[in-house]
C-alpha positions as CSV (number, residue, x, y, z in Angstrom):
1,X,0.0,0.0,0.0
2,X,1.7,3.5,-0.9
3,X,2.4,6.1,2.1
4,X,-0.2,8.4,1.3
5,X,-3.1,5.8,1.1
6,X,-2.0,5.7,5.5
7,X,-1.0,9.2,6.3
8,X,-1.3,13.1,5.6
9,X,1.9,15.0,4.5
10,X,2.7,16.1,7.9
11,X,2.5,12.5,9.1
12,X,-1.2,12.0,10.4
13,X,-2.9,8.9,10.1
14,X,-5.6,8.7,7.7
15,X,-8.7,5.7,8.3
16,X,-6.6,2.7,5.9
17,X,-3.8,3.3,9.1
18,X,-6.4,2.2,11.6
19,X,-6.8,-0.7,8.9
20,X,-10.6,0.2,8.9
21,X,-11.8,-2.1,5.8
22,X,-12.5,0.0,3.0
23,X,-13.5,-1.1,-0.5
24,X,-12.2,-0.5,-4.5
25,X,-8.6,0.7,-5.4
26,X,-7.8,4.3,-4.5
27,X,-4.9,5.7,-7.2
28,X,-1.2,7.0,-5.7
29,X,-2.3,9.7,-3.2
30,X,-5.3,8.4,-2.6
31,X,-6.7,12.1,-3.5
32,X,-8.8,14.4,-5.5
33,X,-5.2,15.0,-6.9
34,X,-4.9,11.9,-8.4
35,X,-6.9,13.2,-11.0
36,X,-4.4,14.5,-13.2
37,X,-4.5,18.7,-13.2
38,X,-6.5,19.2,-10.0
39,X,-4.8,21.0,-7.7
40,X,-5.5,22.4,-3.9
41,X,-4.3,24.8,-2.0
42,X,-5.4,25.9,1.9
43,X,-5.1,29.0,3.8
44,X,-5.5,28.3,7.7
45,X,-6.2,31.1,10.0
46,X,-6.0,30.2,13.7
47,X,-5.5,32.9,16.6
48,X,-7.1,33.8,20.5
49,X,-7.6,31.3,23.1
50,X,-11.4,30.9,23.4
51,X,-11.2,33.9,26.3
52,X,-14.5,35.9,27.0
53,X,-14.6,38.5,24.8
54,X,-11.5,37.8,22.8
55,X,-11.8,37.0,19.1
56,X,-11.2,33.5,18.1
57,X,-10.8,32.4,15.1
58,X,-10.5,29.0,13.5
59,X,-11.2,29.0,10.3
60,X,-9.4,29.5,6.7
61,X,-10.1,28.6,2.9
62,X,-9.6,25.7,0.3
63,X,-9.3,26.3,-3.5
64,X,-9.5,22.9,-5.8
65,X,-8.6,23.9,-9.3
66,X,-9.7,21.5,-11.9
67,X,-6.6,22.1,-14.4
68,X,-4.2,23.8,-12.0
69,X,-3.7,27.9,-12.6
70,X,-2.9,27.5,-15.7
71,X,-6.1,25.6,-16.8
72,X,-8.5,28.6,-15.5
73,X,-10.6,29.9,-18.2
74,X,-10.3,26.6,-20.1
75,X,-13.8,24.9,-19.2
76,X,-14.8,21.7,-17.9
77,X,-17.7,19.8,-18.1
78,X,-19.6,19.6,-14.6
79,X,-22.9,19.1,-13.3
80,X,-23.9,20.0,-9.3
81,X,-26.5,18.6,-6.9
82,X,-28.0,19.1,-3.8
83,X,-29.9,17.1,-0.9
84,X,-30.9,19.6,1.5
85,X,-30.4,23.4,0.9
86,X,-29.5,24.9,3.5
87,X,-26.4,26.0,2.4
88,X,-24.5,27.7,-0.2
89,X,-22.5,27.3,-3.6
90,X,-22.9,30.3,-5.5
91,X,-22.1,29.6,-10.0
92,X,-24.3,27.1,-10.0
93,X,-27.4,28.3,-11.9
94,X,-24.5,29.0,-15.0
95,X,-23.3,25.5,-14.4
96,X,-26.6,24.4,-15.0
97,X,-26.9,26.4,-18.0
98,X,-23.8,26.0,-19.6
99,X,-23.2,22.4,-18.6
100,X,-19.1,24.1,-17.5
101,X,-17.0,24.4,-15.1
102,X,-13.4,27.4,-16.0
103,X,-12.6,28.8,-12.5
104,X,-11.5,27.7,-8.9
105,X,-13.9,26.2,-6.8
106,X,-13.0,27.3,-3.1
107,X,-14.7,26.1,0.2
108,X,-15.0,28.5,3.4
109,X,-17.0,29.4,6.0
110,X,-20.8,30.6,6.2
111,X,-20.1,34.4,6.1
112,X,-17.3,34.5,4.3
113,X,-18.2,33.7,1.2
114,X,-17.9,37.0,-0.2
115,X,-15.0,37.5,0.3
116,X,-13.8,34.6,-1.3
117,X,-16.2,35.4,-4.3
118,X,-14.4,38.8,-4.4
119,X,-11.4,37.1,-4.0
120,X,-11.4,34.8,-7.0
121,X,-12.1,38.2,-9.2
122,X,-9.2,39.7,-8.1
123,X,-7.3,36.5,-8.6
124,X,-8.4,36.5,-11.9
125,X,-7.7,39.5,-12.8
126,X,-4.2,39.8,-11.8
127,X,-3.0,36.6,-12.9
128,X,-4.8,35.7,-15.9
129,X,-6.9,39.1,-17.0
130,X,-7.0,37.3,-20.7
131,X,-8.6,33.9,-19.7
132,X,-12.1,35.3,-19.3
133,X,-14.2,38.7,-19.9
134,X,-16.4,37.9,-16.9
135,X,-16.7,35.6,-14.0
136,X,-19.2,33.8,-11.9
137,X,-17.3,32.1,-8.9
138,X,-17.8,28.9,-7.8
139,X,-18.0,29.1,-3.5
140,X,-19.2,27.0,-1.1
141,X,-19.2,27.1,2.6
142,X,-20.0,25.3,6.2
143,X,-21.2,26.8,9.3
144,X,-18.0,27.0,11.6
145,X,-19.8,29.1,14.3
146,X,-19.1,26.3,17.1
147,X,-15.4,26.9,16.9
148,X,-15.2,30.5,15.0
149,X,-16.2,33.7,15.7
150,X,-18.0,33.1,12.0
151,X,-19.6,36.7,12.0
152,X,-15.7,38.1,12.7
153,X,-14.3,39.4,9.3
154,X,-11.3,37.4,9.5
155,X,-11.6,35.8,5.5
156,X,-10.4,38.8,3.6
157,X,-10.4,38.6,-0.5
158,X,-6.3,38.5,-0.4
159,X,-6.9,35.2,1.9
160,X,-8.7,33.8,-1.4
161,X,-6.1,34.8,-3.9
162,X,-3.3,33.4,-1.1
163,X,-4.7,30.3,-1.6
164,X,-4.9,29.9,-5.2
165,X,-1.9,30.8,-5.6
166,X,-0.7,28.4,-2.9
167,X,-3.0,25.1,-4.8
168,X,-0.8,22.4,-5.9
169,X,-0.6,18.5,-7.2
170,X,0.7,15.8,-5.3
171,X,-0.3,14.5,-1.2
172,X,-3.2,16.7,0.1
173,X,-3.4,17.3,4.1
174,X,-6.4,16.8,5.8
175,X,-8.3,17.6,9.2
176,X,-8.3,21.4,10.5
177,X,-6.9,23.1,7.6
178,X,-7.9,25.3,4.9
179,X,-11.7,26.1,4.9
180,X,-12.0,22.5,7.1
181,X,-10.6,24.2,10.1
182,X,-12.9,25.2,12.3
183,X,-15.3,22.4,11.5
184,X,-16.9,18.9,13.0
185,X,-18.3,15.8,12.1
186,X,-20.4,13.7,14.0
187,X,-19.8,15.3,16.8
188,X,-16.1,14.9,16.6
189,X,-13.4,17.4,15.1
190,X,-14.1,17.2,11.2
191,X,-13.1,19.6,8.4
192,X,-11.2,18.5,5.3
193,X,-10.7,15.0,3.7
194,X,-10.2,13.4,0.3
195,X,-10.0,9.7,-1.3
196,X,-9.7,8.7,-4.5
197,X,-10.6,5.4,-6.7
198,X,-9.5,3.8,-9.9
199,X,-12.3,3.0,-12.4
200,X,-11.2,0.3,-15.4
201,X,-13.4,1.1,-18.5
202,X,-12.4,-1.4,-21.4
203,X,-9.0,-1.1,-22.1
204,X,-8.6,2.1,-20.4
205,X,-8.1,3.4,-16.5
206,X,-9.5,6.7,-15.3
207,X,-9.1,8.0,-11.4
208,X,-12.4,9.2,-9.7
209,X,-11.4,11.6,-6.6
210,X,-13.8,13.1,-3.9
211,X,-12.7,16.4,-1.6
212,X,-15.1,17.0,1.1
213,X,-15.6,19.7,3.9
214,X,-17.3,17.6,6.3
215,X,-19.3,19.6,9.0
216,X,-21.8,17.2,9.8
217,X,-23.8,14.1,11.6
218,X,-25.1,13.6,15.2
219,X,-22.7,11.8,17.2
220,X,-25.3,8.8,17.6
221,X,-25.6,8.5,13.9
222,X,-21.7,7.2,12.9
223,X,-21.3,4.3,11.3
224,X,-17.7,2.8,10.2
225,X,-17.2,-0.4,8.0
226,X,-20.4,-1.2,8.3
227,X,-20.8,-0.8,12.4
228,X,-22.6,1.5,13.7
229,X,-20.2,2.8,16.4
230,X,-22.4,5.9,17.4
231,X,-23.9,5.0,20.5
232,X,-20.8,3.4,21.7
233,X,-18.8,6.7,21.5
234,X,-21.2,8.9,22.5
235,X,-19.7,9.9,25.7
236,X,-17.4,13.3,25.1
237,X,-20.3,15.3,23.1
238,X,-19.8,18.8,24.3
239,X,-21.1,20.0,21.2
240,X,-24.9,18.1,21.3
241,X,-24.6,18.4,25.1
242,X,-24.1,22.2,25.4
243,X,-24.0,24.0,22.5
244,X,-27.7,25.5,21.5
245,X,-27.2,27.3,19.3
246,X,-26.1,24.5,17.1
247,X,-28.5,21.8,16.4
248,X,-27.5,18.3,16.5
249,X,-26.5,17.4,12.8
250,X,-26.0,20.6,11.6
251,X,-23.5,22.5,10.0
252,X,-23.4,21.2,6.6
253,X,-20.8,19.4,4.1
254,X,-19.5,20.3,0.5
255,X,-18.3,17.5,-2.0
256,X,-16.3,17.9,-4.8
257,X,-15.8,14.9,-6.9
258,X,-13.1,15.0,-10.1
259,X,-12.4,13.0,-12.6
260,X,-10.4,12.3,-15.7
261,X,-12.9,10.2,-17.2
262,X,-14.6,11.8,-20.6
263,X,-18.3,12.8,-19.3
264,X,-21.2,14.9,-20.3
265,X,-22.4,17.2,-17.9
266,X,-25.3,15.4,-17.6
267,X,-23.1,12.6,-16.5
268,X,-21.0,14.6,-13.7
269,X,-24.2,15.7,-12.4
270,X,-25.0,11.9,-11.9
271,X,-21.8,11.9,-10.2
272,X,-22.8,14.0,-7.8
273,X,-25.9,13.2,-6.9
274,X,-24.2,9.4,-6.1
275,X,-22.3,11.9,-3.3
276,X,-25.0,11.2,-0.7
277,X,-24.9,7.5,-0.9
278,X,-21.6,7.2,0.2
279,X,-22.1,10.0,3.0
280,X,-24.8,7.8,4.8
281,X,-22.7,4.7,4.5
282,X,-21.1,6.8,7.6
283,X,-24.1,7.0,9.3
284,X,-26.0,10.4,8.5
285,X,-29.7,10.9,7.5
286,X,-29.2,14.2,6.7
287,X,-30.1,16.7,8.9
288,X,-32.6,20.2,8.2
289,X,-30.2,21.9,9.4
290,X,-26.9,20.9,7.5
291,X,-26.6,22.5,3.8
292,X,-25.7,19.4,1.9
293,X,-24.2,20.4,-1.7
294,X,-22.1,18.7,-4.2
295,X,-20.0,19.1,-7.5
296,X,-18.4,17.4,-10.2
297,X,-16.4,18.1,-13.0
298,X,-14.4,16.3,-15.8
299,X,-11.0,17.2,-16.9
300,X,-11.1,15.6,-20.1
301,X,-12.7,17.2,-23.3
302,X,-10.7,20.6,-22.7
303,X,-12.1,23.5,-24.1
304,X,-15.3,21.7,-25.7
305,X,-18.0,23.6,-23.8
306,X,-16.2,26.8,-23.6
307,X,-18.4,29.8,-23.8
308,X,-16.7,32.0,-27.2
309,X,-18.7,33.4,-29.8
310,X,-17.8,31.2,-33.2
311,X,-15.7,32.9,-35.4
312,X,-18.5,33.4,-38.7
313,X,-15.8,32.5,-41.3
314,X,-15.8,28.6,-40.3
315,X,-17.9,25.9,-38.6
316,X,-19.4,26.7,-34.8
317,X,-19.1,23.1,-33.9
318,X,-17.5,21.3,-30.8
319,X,-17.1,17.6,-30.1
320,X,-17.0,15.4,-27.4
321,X,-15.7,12.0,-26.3
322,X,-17.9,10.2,-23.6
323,X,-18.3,7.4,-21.3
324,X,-21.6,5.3,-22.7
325,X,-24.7,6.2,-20.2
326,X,-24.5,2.1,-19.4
327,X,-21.0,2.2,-18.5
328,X,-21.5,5.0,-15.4
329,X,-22.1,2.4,-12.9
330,X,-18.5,1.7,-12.1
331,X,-17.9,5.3,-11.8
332,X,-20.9,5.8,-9.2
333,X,-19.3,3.0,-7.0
334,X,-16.2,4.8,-7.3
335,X,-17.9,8.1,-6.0
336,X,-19.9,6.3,-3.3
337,X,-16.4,4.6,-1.6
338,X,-14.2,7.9,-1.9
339,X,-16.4,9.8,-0.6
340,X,-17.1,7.7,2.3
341,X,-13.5,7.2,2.9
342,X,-12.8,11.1,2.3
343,X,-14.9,11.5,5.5
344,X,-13.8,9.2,7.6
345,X,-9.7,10.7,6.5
346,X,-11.8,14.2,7.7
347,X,-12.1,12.5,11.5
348,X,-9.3,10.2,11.9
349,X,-6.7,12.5,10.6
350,X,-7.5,15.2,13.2
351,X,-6.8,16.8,16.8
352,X,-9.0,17.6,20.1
353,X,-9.7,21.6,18.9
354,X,-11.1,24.2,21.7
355,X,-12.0,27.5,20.1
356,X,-14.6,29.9,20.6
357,X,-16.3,30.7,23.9
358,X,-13.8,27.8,25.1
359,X,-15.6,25.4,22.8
360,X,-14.1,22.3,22.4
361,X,-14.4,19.7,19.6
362,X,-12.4,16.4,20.8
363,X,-10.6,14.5,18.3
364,X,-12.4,10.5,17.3
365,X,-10.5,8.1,19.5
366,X,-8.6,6.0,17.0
367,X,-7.6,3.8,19.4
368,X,-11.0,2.9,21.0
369,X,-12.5,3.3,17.7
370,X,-10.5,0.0,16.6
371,X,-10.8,-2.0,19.7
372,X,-14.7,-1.1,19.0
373,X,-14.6,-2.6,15.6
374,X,-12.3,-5.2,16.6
375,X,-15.2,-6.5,19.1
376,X,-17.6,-6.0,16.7
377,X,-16.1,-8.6,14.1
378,X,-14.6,-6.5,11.9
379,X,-11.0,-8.0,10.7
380,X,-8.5,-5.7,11.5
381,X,-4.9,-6.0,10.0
382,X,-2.0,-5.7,12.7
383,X,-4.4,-6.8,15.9
């Protein structure tokens, strides 16, 4: 099994270290980056102590970009779905029309979304002024409020264009970083985690990767491999035990799936509507109060839906190369298990966080969590 398939860049373990059985074949980094082009970049913003009255923040921004910085402007097919929506992506009524997907997509917190959104402009417009003669930004967030001062104004547009500029291939981290920072998952400290799967069509291999910001699930509601673990963690809730102002289950979680397979739009959006599926293989029924909303997007077919006025002198025609509608089947499994997987990385590769108010988010107890499982008859390597 290679490195990154067990632990983050700065050395964390990820769910395949706790030898949690997990199903398919994830590619090299087990990552949204396996998917050749994508790239992502955090910026993580952590100061105060949780005193009264002192501002403290724990929060910070992801960008995924489909074909790294120098792919923006040059469109993608995509398609986006949603199961409950109370949340917020904002581009997606022109990737619904359009079928495309030519800019960053970056993940933050509730109110900071307009900064972002700013943000990406200015990006744009500094770095590559000739790639597009308008923009609709693609950003999504989750409620961080537990941990952050969320209605602080600590996201600030140059945080946005710091972490494009920071995006990159290769190993992503995962936990408390980027836009993930300041968030939880069933209870337990959650944020960012990715997964990725190989998919063999005919002769040919293509890499399906998820990225998620997970910020949601009661505590009684987790299931891993199968076992539903919930009820025998739910000691250590200070979030469902105190915290009011924050519903159980809510909070809300963003999914981006990749891929380098050729797909229509109408096929990505398939792809992401396959998102929830492997979300309640962890446990969650989806809560009122958590803004569930997903994306996908193909890297291949560059340039094919790309919004230019033809050029009167010769043909206005595009083609495209596509997976057969009766092949997609392999590639929703392939969604289902790394997107499972990319939330249970989000929990296992994290740390006990206190913020806010003194708020404190403990960290899922790997440890326990395997003897659990172990009990449970679930075959552990290494017992």
């Amino acid at each position: 099994m290679h490195r990154d398939a067990e632990t983050t860049p700065a050395g964390k373990p990820r769910a395949r270290a706790l030898r949690i059985p997990l199903p398919g074949r994830p590619d090299g980094h087990n990552a949204i980056t396996d998917v050749t082009g994508v790239e992502v970049g955090y910026t993580t913003l952590i100061s105060g102590d949780g005193l009264p009255g002192e501002e403290t923040v724990r929060t910070g921004v992801t960008a995924i970009l489909p074909r790294g910085r120098d792919g923006v402007g040059i469109a993608c097919a995509a398609g986006w779905s949603c199961l409950n929506g109370n949340g917020e992506m904002t581009g997606t009524t022109w990737i619904s029309e359009s079928g495309s997907l030519a800019v960053p997509v970056l993940l933050t917190n509730t109110h900071a979304v307009g900064a972002c959104h700013r943000g990406t402009i200015d990006w744009v417009v500094t770095r590559r002024p000739d790639s597009v003669g308008w923009l609709l930004p693609v950003v999504a967030e989750t409620w961080d409020g537990y941990l952050n001062d969320v209605n602080a104004d600590s996201v600030q547009p140059g945080h946005a264009v710091q972490t494009i500029d920071a995006a990159a291939p290769g190993p992503v981290e995962e936990g408390s970083v980027g836009g993930g920072t300041g968030m939880n998952c069933y209870g337990f400290k959650g944020g960012s985690g990715t997964a990725s799967r190989i998919v063999e069509y005919g002769s040919d291999s293509y890499v399906v990767g998820a990225f998620l910001q997970a910020n949601f699930g009661r505590r009684r509601e987790l299931t891993m491999a199968g076992v539903h673990v919930g009820p025998a963690l739910s000691d250590d809730n200070p979030m469902e035990e105190q915290d009011a102002a924050a519903p159980p289950g809510s909070g809300s979680v963003i999914a981006v799936v990749a891929t380098d397979a050729p797909l229509l739009p109408g096929q990505c959006q398939a792809l992401a509507r396959r998102v929830p599926l492997g979300l309640a293989r962890t446990g969650t029924t989806g809560s009122h109060f958590s803004g569930d909303i997903f994306l996908a997007f193909s890297t291949a077919n560059p340039g094919a839906l790309a919004s230019t006025e033809p050029d009167p002198l010769v043909d206005g025609y595009e083609t495209m190369r596509f997976v057969t509608w009766g092949g997609m089947d392999r590639f929703y499994e392939a969604v289902v298990e790394a997107v499972e997987e990319a939330v249970l990385n989000a929990l296992v590769a994290n740390e006990t966080m206190t913020g806010r108010a003194g708020h404190r988010s403990p960290a899922l107890p790997r440890e326990r969590l395997r003897r659990l499982l172990h009990d449970r008859g679930i075959a552990l390597s290494r017992d």
